[in-house]
C-alpha positions in Angstrom: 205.8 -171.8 2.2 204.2 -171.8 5.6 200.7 -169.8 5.1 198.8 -172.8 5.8 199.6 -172.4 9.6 197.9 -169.9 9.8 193.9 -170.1 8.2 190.7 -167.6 8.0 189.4 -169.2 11.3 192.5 -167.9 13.3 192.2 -164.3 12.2 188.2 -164.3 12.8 189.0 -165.7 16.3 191.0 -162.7 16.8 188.5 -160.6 15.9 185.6 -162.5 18.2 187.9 -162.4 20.7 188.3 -158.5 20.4 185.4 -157.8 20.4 184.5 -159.6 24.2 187.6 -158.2 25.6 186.3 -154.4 24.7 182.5 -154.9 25.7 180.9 -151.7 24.5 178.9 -151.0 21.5 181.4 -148.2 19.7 182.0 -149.3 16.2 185.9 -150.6 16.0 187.6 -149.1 13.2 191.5 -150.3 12.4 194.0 -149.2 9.5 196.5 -151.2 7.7 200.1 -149.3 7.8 200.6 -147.2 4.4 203.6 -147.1 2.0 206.9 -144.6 2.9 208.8 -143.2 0.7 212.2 -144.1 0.0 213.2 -141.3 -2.5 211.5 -140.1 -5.7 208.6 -142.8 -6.6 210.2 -145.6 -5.0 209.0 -146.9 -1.2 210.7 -148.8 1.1 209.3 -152.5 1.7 205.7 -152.6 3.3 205.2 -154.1 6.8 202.1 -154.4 8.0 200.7 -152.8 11.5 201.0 -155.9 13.8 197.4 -155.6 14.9 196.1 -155.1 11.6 197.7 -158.6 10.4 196.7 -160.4 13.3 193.1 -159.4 12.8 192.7 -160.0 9.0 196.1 -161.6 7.8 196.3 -159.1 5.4 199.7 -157.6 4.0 198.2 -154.6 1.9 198.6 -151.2 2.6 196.1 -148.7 3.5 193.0 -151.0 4.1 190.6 -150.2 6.8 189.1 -153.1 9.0 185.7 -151.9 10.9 184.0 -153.9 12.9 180.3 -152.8 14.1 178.3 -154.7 16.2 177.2 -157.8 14.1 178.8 -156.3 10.8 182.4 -156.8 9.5 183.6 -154.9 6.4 187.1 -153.7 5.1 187.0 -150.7 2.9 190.0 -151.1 0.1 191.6 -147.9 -1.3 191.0 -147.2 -4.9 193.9 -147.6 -7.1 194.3 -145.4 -10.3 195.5 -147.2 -13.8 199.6 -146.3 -13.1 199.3 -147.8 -9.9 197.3 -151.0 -11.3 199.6 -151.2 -14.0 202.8 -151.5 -11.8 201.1 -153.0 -8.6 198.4 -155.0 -10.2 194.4 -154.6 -8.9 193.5 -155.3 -5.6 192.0 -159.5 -5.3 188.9 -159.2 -3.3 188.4 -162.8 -3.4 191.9 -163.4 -1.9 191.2 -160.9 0.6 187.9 -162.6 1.3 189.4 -165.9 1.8 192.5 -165.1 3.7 191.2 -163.0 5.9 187.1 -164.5 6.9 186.0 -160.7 6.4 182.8 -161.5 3.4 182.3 -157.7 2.7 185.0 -155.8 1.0 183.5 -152.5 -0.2 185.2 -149.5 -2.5 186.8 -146.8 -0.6 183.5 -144.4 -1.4 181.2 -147.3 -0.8 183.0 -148.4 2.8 183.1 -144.7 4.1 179.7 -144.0 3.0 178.8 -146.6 5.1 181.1 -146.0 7.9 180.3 -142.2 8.0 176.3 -142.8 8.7 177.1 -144.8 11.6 180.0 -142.6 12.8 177.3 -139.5 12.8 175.0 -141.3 15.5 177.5 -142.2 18.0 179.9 -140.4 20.6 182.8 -143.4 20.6 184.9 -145.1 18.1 187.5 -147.6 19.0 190.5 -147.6 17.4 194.2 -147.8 17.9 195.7 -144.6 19.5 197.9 -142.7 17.1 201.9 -142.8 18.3 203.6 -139.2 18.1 204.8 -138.3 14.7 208.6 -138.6 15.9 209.6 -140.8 18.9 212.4 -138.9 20.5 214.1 -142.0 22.6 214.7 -143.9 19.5 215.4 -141.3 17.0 212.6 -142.5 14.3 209.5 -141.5 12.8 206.3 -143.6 12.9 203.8 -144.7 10.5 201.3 -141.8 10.3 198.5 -144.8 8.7 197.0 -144.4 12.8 197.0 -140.4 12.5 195.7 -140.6 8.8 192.4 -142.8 10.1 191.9 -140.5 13.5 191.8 -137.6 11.6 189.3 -139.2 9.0 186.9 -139.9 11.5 187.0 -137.1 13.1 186.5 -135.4 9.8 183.0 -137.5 9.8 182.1 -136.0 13.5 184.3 -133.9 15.0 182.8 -134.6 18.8 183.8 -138.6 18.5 185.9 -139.6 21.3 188.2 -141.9 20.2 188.8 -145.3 22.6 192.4 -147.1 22.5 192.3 -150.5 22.2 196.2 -150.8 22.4 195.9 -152.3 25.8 193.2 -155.2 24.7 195.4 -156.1 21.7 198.9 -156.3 23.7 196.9 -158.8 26.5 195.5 -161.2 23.3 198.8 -161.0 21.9 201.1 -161.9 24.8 199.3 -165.5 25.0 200.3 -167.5 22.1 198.1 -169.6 20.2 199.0 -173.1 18.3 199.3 -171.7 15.1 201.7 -168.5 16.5 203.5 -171.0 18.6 204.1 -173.5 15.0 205.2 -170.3 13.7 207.5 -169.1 16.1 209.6 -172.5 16.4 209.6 -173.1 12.5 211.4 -169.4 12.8 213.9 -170.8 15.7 214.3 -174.0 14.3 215.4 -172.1 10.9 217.7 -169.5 12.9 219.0 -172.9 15.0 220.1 -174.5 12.0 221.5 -171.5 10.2 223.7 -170.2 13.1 225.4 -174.4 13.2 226.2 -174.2 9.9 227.9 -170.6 10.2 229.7 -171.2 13.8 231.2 -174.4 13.0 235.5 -174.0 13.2 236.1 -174.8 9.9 233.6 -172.2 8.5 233.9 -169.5 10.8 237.6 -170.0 9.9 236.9 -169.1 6.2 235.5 -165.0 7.0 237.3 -162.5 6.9 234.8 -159.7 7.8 231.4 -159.7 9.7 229.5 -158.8 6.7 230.9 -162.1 5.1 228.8 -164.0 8.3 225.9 -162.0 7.8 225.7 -163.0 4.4 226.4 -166.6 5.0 223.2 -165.8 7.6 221.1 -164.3 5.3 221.5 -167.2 2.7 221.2 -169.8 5.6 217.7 -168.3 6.2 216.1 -167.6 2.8 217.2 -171.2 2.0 215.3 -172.6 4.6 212.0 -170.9 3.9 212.2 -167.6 5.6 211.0 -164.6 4.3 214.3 -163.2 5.5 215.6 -161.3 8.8 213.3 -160.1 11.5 215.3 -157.5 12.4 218.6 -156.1 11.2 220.8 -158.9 11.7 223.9 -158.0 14.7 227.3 -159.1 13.6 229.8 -157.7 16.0 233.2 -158.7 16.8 235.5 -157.6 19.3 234.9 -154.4 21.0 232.2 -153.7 18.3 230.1 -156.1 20.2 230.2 -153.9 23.0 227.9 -150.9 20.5 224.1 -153.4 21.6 222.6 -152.6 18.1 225.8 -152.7 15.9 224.3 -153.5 12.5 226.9 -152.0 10.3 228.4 -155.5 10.3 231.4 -153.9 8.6 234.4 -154.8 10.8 237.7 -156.8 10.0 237.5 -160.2 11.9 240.8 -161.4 14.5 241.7 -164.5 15.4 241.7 -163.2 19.3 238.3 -162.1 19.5 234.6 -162.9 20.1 232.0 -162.4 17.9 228.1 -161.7 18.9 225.4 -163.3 16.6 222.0 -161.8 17.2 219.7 -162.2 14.6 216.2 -164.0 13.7 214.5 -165.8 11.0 211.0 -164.6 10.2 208.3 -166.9 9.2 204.7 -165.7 8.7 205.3 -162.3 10.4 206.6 -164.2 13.4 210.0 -163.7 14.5 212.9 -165.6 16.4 215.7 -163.8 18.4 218.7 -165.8 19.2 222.1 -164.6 20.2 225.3 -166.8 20.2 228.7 -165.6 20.5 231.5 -167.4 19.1 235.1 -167.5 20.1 236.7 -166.5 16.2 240.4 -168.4 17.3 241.1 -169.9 21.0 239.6 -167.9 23.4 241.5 -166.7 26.5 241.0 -167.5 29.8 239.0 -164.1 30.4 237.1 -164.5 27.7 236.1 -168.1 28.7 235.5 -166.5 32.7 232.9 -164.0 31.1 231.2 -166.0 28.5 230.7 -168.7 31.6 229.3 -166.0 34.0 227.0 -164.7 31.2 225.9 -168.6 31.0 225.5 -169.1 34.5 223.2 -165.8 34.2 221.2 -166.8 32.0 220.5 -170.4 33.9 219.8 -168.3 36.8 217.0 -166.1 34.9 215.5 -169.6 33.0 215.1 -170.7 36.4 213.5 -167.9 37.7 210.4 -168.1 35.0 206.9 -169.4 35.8 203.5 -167.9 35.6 202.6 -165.4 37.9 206.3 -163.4 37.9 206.1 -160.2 37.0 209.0 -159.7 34.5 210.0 -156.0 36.7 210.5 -158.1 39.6 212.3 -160.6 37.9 214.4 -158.0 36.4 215.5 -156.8 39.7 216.7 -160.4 40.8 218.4 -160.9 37.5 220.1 -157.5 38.1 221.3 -158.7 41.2 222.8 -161.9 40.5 224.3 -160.0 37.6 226.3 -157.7 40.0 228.0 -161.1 41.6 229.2 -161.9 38.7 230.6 -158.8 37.8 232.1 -158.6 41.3 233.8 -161.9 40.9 235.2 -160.9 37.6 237.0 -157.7 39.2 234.7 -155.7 37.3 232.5 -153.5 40.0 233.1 -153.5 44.2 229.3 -152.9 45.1 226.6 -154.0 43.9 224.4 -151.1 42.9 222.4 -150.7 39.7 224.5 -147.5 38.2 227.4 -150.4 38.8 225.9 -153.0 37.3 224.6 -151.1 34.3 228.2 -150.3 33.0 228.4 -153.7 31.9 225.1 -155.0 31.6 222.8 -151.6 30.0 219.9 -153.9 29.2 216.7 -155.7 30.2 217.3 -159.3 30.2 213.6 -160.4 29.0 211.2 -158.7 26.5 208.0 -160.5 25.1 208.5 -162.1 21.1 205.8 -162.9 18.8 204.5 -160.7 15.6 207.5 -158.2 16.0 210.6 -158.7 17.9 210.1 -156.8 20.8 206.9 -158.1 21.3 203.2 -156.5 22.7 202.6 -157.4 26.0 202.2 -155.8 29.9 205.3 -155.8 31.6 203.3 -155.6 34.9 201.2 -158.3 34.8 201.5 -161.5 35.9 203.0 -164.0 33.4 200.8 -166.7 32.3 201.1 -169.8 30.1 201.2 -169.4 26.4 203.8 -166.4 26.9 207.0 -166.1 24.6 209.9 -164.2 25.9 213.7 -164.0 25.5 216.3 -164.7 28.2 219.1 -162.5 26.9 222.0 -161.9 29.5 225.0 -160.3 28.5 228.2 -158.7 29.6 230.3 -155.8 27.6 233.3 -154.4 28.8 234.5 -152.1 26.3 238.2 -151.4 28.0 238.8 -155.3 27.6 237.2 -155.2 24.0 235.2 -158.2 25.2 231.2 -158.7 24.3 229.4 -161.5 25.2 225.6 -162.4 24.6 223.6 -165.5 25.0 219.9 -165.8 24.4 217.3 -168.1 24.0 213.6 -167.7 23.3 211.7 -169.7 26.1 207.8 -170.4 26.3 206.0 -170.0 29.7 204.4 -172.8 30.6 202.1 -174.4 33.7 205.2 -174.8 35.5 208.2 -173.4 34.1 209.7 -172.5 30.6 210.4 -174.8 27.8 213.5 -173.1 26.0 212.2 -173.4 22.0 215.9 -172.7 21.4 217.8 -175.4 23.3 218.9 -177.8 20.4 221.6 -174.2 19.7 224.4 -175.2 22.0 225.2 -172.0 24.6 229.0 -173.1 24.7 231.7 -170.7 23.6 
């Protein structure tokens, strides 16, 4: 429902833009993700590589975008007649029109092409390939990156690939109209999703988490969003104290909190807003700890303007933290390993085209930046989790907070 934000001229920006940030004359060569398998002939659902999409707007898999000095092309895989027959044909002219690119060529055709050009230089540019397996979060990558690297090399085996990871994060981190429309039709959807489900009289009516996560997931597709931008968080209790707890599976009580952290998506751009709820009349110590998270969080909003550097401002969050964990009873000094027990997380990461966002974490903030503000304290023995966060924009002098109209109250 919301394409039109987003039209041809904004995706051949990106790519004009690209190519002044990188300067030299190597032909730029990008891939579109690929499918995974699921199990047997079945994949899971396609998401396309960030970069790729905000280059071309394009949501097929395996496409190629290159880009060579005056010349723009995308090379489309071939499809056989199962494939068509499920799948349908690839439509050129949509491709042509969404994405401003005016030559599509045939996957012989396009590498053809490609490979005579590739043969008389000693650079390409191109997205570095991650590792196959990333061992701090337990997953493996798309190999689409690895696939394409190893394909041009194929073509000249002396090319010396140039990453262009770093000139994509810097564009990306600085928000245009048309991300920033997207963006706040996604919190405005996730705003008005999370009233409905917190009100008394509704939250009165589940009986487990997954019942809220439902009543989420209904809230969003009936407002126009293609769904969740991540897996939704629905924890209750001492389950709220488990960050990433997206089994959502747990028996609600009437003497416990409940963390909702979860984000509409709209045109590949995604909100992240975190609310918890008091399920029945909260105690006094949760009410003590929801208000210290709160008075966190004010603390960190107040903090933001361009030219912070967000590990800075992380240390200074940190610290104001640990005086509020003090004054709860919780820790005696403040010292990071201390303040970590209760609060294991960065309070600010960069939102956009995924939910943990591109962007430098060392440089200098400057307007046109989306980030979250997302304090929180967990204190397992106490079975008490608390989160609040909003999604702010950086502007000339200060934040506006796209998420305000979501009261932060318990």
């Amino acid at each position: 429902m919301n394409e039109h934000i987003f039209t041809s001229d904004f995706f051949a920006g990106n790519r004009d833009r690209l190519r002044q940030l990188f300067t030299g004359t190597a032909p730029i060569v990008i891939t579109a993700n690929g499918l995974l398998q699921r199990g047997g002939d079945d994949t899971y659902p396609f998401f396309q590589d960030a970069n790729f999409w905000y280059l071309t707007g394009l949501n097929e898999p395996d496409l190629v975008l290159v880009l060579d000095k005056d010349k723009e092309y995308i090379i489309a895989p071939g499809r056989n007649a199962m494939r068509q027959t499920f799948d349908g044909a690839l439509d050129v002219d949509a491709i042509i029109q969404r994405s401003g690119v005016r030559t599509v060529t045939d996957e012989k055709d396009g590498w053809r092409q490609l490979s005579a050009r590739l043969k008389r230089v000693q650079h390409v540019a191109t997205l570095a390939a991650p590792p196959a397996y990333l061992d701090g979060y337990d997953m493996y990558t798309n190999p689409a990156r690895a696939r394409l690297v190893a394909a041009l090399k194929e073509v000249n085996a002396s090319l010396e690939p140039l990453d262009l990871r770093e000139h994509l994060a810097r564009m990306r981190t600085v928000k245009q109209e048309p991300e920033l429309a997207a963006l706040q039709a996604a919190i405005d959807i996730t705003m008005a999703t999370l009233k409905d489900v917190t009100r008394v009289q509704q939250l009165a009516k589940y009986g487990y988490e997954y019942e809220i996560e439902a009543a989420i997931t209904a809230g969003f597709r009936k407002r126009g969003a293609v769904g969740h931008a991540f897996s939704p968080i629905v924890a209750s209790g001492k389950r709220a104290c488990t960050l990433h707890n997206i089994t959502n599976n747990g028996q609600l009580a009437a003497d416990e909190l409940v963390v909702l952290d979860v984000g509409a998506e709209v045109e590949h751009y995604s909100a992240d807003v975190t609310r918890t709820a008091a399920l029945g009349k909260p105690s006094p110590r949760q009410r003590k700890v929801h208000e210290a998270v709160l008075d966190v969080q004010n603390y960190a909003m107040n903090l933001l303007k361009p030219g912070v550097t967000l590990r800075e401002y992380e240390k200074q969050v940190e610290h104001y933290m640990g005086e509020k964990l003090r004054e709860l009873g919780l820790i005696k000094t403040i010292k990071t390993e201390a303040v970590r027990q209760y609060f294991p997380h960065a309070t600010s990461h960069f939102l956009g085209l995924n939910t943990h966002d591109a962007g430098d974490y060392e440089r200098p903030l400057e307007p046109g930046a989306v980030l979250t503000v997302e304090p929180g304290i967990y204190i397992a023995e106490e079975a008490i989790g608390v989160r609040i966060e909003d999604d702010v924009l950086i502007t000339a002098d200060g934040i506006t907070n796209l998420s305000a109209r979501l009261p932060r109250e318990l």
